[in-house]
N, C-alpha and C positions, 0 to 999 in steps of 0.2 A: 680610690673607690673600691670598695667591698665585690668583687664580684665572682659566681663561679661560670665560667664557660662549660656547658657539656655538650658533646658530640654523640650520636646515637647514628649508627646504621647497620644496615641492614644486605650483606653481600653473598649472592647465593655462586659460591664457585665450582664447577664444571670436577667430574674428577680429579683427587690430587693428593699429596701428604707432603702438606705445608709444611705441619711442625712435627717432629718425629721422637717417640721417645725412647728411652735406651736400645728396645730390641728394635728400633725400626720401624715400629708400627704410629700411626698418626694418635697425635696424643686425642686423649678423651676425659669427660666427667660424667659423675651420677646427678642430674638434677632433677627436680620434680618425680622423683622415684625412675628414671628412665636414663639411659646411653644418651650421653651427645658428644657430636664429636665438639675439639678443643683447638684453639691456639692460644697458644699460653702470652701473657700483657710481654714478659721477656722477649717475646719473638718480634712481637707488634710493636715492640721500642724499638729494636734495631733496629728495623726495617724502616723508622722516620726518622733514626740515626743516621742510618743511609744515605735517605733522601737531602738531611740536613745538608751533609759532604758534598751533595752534589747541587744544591742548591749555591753553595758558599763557590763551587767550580763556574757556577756560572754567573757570578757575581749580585747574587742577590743577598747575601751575608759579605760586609768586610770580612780582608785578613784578621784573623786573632777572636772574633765572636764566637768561635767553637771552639770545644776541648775534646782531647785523646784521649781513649783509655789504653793504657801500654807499661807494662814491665819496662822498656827499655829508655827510660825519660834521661837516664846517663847518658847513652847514646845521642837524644837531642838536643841536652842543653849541650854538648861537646860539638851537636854539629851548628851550631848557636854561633859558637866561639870559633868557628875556623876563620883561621887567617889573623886571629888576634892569639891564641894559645896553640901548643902541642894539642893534638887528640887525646891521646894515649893518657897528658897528665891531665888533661879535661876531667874524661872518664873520669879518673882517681880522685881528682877535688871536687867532684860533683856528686859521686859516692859518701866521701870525709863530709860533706857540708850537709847534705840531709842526712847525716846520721846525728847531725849535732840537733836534729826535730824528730830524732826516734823514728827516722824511714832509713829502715839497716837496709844493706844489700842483701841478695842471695848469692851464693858460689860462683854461679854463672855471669856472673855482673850483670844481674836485673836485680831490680824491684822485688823484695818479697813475695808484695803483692799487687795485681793491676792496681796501678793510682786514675785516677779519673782526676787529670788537670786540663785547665782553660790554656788558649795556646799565649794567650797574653802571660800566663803566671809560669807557665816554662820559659818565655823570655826573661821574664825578670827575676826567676830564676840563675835565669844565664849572666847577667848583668849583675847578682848580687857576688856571684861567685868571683868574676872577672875585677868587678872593685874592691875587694875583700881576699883574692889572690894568696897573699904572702902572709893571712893571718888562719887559713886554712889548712891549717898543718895537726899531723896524729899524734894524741897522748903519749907520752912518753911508756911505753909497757913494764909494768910491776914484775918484777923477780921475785918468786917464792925462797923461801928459805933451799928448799931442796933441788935447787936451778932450774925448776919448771917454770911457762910466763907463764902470767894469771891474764888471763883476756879482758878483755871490758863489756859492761852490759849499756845495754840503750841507756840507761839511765847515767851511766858513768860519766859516756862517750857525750851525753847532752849535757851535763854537768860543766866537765870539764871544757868547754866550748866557749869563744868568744863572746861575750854579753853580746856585745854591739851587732859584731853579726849573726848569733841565733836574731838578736831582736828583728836584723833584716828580714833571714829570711822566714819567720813565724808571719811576719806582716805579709808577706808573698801572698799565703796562700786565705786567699777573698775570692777565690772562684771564677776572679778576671774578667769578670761580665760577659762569660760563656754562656749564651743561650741555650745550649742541649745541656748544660751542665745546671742551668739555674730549672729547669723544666724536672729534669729526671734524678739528680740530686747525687750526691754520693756518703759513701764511707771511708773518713782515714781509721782503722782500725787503731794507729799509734798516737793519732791526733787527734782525739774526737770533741776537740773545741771548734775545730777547722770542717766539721762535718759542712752539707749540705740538705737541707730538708728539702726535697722533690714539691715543686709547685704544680705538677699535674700528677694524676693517678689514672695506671690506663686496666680495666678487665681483664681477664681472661674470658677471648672469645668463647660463644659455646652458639651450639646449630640448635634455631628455636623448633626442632622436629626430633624427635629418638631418630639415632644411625645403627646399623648393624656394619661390622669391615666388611669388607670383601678383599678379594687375592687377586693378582693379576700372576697365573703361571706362564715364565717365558722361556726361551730355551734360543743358544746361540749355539753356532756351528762356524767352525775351522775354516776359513776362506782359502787356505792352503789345503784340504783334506784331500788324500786319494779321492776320484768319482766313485768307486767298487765298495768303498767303505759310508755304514750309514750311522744312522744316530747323531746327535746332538752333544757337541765337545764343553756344554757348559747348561745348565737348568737354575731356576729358582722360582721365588715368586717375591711378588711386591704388595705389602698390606697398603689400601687406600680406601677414599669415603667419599661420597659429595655431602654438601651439608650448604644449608644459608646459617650463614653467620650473625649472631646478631654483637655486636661491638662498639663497644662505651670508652667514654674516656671524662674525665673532668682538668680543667685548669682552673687551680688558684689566682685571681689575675692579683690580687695587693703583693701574695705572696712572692708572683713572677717580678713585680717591679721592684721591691725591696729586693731578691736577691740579683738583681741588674743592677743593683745600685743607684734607681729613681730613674733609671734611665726610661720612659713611657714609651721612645720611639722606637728603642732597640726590643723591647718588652713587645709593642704592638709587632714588630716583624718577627719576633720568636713566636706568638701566639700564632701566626697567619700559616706561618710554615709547618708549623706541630698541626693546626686542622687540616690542613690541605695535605703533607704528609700522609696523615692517619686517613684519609680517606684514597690517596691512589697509591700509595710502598704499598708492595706487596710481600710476604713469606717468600723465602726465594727456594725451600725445600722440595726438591726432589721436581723441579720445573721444567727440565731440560723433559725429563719424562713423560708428566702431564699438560704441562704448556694451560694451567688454570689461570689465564689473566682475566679474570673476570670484574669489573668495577662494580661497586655498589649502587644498587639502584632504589634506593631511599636515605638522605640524609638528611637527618633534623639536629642544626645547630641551636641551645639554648644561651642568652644570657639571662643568668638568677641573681636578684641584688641581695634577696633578701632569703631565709630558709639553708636547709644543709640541701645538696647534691641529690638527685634520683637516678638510679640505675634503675632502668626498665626490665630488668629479665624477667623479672616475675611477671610479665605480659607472655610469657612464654612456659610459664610452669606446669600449665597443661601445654604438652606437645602440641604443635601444626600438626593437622592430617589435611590431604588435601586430597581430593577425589579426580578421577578424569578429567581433564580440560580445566584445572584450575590449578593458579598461578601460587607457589609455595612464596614466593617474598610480598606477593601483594599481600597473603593474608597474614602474611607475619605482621606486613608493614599495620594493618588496619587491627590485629591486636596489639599494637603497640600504639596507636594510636590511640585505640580504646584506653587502655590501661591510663598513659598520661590522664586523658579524659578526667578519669574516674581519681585518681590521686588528685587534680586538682583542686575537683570539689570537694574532693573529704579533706586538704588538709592547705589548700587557697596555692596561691605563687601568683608571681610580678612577674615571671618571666616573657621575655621577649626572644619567639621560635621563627627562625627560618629552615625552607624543608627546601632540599631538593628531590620532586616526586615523580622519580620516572617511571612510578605504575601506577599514576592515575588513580590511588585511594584518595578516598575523599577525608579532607582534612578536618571538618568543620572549625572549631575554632582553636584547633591544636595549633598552627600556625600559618605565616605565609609561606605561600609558594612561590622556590624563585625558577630562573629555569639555567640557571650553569652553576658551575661550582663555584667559580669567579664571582660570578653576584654573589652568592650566599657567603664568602668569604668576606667581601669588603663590607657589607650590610654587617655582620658578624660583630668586625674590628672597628667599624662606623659605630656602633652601639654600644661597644666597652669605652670606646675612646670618646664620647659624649659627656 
């Protein structure tokens, strides 16, 4: 089925600096001609990357449904293989073998570069090297005329390599029916047949109101100091903002189940964990200090069968201003409300919206209201899976 899921909310957090950019300062944009503050879709992935890891710890994801991003993939298909191979020539054949697919090493015996693999396709990984053992052995090295060796390039090194087993391990890499892998997608820079196109696309948060920073100056002092002696043994200050967030996200649902391999069920518990995810991970920047756990208190889940995808920021292009005694995310939530409104009659949709509405704007026929997140989840996956 054709479908796009999109996620729309609305999280106003208490002071903080979520997401921080080179100097330290919380990230920001220019929209609508005005400051807002920022967290960047990178941030907001990890953070239901996070969540994934710990999902899968509490057995709501089998073993092997998720994949690692890490340099050091030598290191785990070798530790794959203990008790059936050395370590040591692990490492060494699991280097020689993906290089026979143009993934060279670095110096350090890593990865070039982070690989993003499914944990299923580092097994079999490990299993192609272990059955292919004694035909995983290095080119023989060319002699220059003037007794220098001439090295090998990726192309050489893939070249020169056993059909049968390049053929294994080129087959490997299908992405294993990683669900945070088939969601967010990757890049092999040396393989880009093996690429992954990402089935969801998440914003870059932004505050539906202009911010100005502010500084927090603080100063610590010697717990050992002489008493006779004054002053403060250490100063700074910390740039931070409060901001309501407004935070989008869409999933391709065809596209999630084709790269699951048709698999609908593992598909429908990738989808359930990326919303629920995206709605309580939080940034985990600079939290020890501001301690901003703030949940969102407007979430409106869309399924679209038909049409492209709506980001609502533009309900936000005129800034919020909110006066004494009135609520900055209610009236976020009720121009965003308005806005869907207004795009639906200028240009129609099917879609079918659940909201969770914990300020009481009035929805009229934007959607239903559920009242947990639980309901608005399984109503969600009940309606793609229909």
């Amino acid at each position: 089925m054709k479908a796009f899921i999109e996620i729309h909310a609305l999280q106003n957090f208490a002071p903080s600096n979520l997401n921080r950019d080179d100097t330290g300062a919380p990230k920001d944009a220019l929209f609508g001609g005005v400051r807002r503050a920022r967290v960047s879709s990178q941030c907001n992935k990890r953070a239901v990357r996070t969540f994934f890891a710990e999902k899968q710890k509490d057995g709501f994801f089998d073993e092997g449904d998720l994949a690692v991003r890490t340099k050091r993939v030598y290191g785990a298909i070798a530790n794959l293989l203990e008790g059936r191979r050395d370590a040591e020539e692990a490492i060494a054949k699991a280097e020689l073998a993906l290089s026979y697919v143009k993934l060279k090493s670095a110096e350090s015996g890593k990865s070039q570069y982070l690989l993003y693999l499914g944990q299923k396709e580092i097994k079999a990984l490990a299993d192609v090297i272990d059955q292919y053992w004694d035909q995983i052995v290095s080119a023989p090295v060319e002699v220059e005329e003037d007794g220098k060796k001439k090295g090998k390039s990726k192309k050489d090194v893939a070249k020169a390599a056993p059909k049968e087993v390049k053929e294994c391990l080129e087959a490997v890499f299908n992405g294993g029916k990683a669900v945070d892998l088939a969601l967010f997608g990757r890049m092999l820079a040396d393989m880009p047949e093996k690429n992954q196109h990402a089935a969801c696309q998440v914003a870059h948060a932004i505050s539906t109101h202009s911010v100005e920073r502010e500084f927090d100056y603080y100063t610590a002092v010697d717990d050992l100091k002489p008493e006779d002696t004054a002053g403060a043994d250490m100063m700074g200050t910390v740039e931070f903002n409060s901001a309501c967030f407004y935070r989008y996200a869409v999933v391709d649902w065809e596209k999630l189940v084709a790269s699951l391999q048709g698999d609908t069920e593992l598909a429908a518990k990738g989808l359930r964990a990326f919303l629920e995810g995206f709605v309580v991970a939080e940034p985990t920047g600079k939290q020890n200090t501001f301690a901003a756990h703030n949940p969102p208190e407007f979430v409106a889940i869309s399924v679209r069968q038909n049409g492209a995808p709506r980001n609502m920021a533009n309900a936000f292009e005129t800034p919020i201003f909110v006066r004494k005694g009135e609520s900055l995310t209610r009236k976020s939530a009720e121009a965003l409300v308005n806005k869907a409104l207004i795009l639906r009659a200028a240009f129609g949709s099917d879609d079918q919206t659940n909201v969770l509405n914990l300020v009481g704007v009035n929805l009229g026929d934007f959607g239903t209201a559920t009242t947990s997140l639980g309901t608005l989840l399984d109503r969600t996956v009940a309606t793609v899976m229909e």
